[in-house]
N, C-alpha and C positions, 0 to 999 in steps of 0.2 A: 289749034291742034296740039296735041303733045309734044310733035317737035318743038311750033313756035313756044310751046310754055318752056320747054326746057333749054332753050335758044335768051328765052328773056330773065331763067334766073341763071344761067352762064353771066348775060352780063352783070348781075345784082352779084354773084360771086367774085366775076373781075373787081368789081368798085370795093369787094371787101379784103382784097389782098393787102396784106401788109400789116390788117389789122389782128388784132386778138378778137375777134366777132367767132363766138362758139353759134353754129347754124345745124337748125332741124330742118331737113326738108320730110315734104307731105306728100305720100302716094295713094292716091284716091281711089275706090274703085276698086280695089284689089279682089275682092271676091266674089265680085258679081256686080252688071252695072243694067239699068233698069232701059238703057237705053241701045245698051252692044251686047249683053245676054253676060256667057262665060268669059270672062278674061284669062288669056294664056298666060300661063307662069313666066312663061321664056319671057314674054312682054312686062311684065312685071320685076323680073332680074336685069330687063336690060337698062328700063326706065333709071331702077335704082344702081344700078352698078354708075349709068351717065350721072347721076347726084352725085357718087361718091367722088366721079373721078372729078367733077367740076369743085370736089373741098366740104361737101356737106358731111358734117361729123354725124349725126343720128337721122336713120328714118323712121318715119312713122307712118305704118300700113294699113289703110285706113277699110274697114268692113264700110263703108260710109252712108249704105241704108239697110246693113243688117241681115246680107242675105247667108252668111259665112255659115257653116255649120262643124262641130267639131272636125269632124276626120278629112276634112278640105282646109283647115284649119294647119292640122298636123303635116300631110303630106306638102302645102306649099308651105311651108317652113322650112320641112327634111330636104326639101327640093331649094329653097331659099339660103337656109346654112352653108348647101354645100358649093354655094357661089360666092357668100357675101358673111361675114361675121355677124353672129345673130347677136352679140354683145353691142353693136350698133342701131337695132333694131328697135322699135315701139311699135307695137298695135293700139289700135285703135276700134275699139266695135259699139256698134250701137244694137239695144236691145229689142231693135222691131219685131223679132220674133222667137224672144226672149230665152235668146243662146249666148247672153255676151260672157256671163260667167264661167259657162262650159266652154267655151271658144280660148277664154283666157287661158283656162287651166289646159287647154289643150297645144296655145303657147307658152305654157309655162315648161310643160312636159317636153318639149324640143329644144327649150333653151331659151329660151328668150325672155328676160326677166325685168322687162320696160311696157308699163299699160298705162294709155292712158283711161281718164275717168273723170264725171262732173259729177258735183255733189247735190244726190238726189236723183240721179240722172238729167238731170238739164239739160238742153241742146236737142241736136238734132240736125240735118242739114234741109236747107230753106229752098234750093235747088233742085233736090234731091226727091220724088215724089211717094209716097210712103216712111222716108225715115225719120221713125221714135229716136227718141234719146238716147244719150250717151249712155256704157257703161255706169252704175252709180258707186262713187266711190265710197260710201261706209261698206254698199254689198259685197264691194269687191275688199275692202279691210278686212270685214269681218269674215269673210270666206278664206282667205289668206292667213289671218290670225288663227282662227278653227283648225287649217290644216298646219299648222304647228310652224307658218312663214310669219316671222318677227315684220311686220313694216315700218317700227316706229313714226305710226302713227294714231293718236288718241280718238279711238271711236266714239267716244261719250263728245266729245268736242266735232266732230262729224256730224253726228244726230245733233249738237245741238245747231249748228250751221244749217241742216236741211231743214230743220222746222223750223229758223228763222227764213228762213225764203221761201218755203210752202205760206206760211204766215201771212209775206209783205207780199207774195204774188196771188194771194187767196187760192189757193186753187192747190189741189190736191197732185202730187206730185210722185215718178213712178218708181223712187228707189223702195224696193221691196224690205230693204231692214226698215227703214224708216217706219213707215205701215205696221209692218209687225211690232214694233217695237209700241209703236203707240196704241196699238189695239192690248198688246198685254200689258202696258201700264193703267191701262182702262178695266180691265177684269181679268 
């Protein structure tokens, strides 16, 4: 259950007292879950408000089969901010129904300036039954760079990382700049 889970990283927190150990914790599930339908925000502020007060320095909110859509996006943010610093905060989206971009920009617009993202979109959750892949992070550089947000980091070196692992995994892989990118270096 959620309590026992958050019962068992209290104790992983106690054993970390003392130390300098910087800890993420992960909230799953946050926008929809394939097995309990809507999840209540309230439920979602309380889960994380218990991480914070157990020492976890960041969380990360996890769309974890992609059912988020922007403007649920925005309002459990506006709704999330106003409990918990969103300076703390990661999302997390996968692109199963390929909103993760928009979903970002729709965290970004609230505040919250921590995504995560795999290159190429990679991942997925194994669990989880319908979820696509992660966020792809040159889509999400290059959408960021376009809108005039500095990420330093080198897009050309992305793409060439995605086509090394499209390569050695043979298989066609679903970051959308990748794709483009290679279709217009082909004509």
């Amino acid at each position: 259950s959620i309590e026992e889970s958050l019962d068992n990283i209290a104790q992983v927190m106690d054993a970390l007292k003392g130390s300098d150990t910087w800890v993420r914790g992960y909230v799953s599930m946050v926008f929809g879950c394939p097995y309990e339908g809507d999840i209540a925000t309230a439920d979602v502020i309380r889960v994380a408000q218990r991480l914070i007060t157990l020492g976890v320095d960041q969380l990360s909110l996890g769309d974890t089969v992609g059912y988020a859509n922007p403007r649920q996006v925005s309002e459990q943010m506006r709704a999330f901010g106003s409990e918990i610093d969103l300076q703390k905060v990661a999302l997390h989206f996968h692109d199963t129904r390929g909103t993760a971009l928009a979903n970002i920009v729709a965290g970004l617009d609230a505040g919250v300036r921590i995504f995560d993202s795999a290159i190429a979109g990679l991942g997925g959750c194994p669990y989880a039954p319908s979820a696509a892949g992660n966020a792809a992070t040159e889509d999400l550089v290059q959408m960021f760079e376009g809108m005039g947000i500095d990420t330093g980091v080198d897009l050309s070196s992305l793409l060439e990382a995605a086509t090394y692992m499209e390569d050695c995994l043979g298989k066609k892989l679903p970051g959308r700049y990748l794709r483009a990118s290679r279709h217009h270096s082909k004509g």
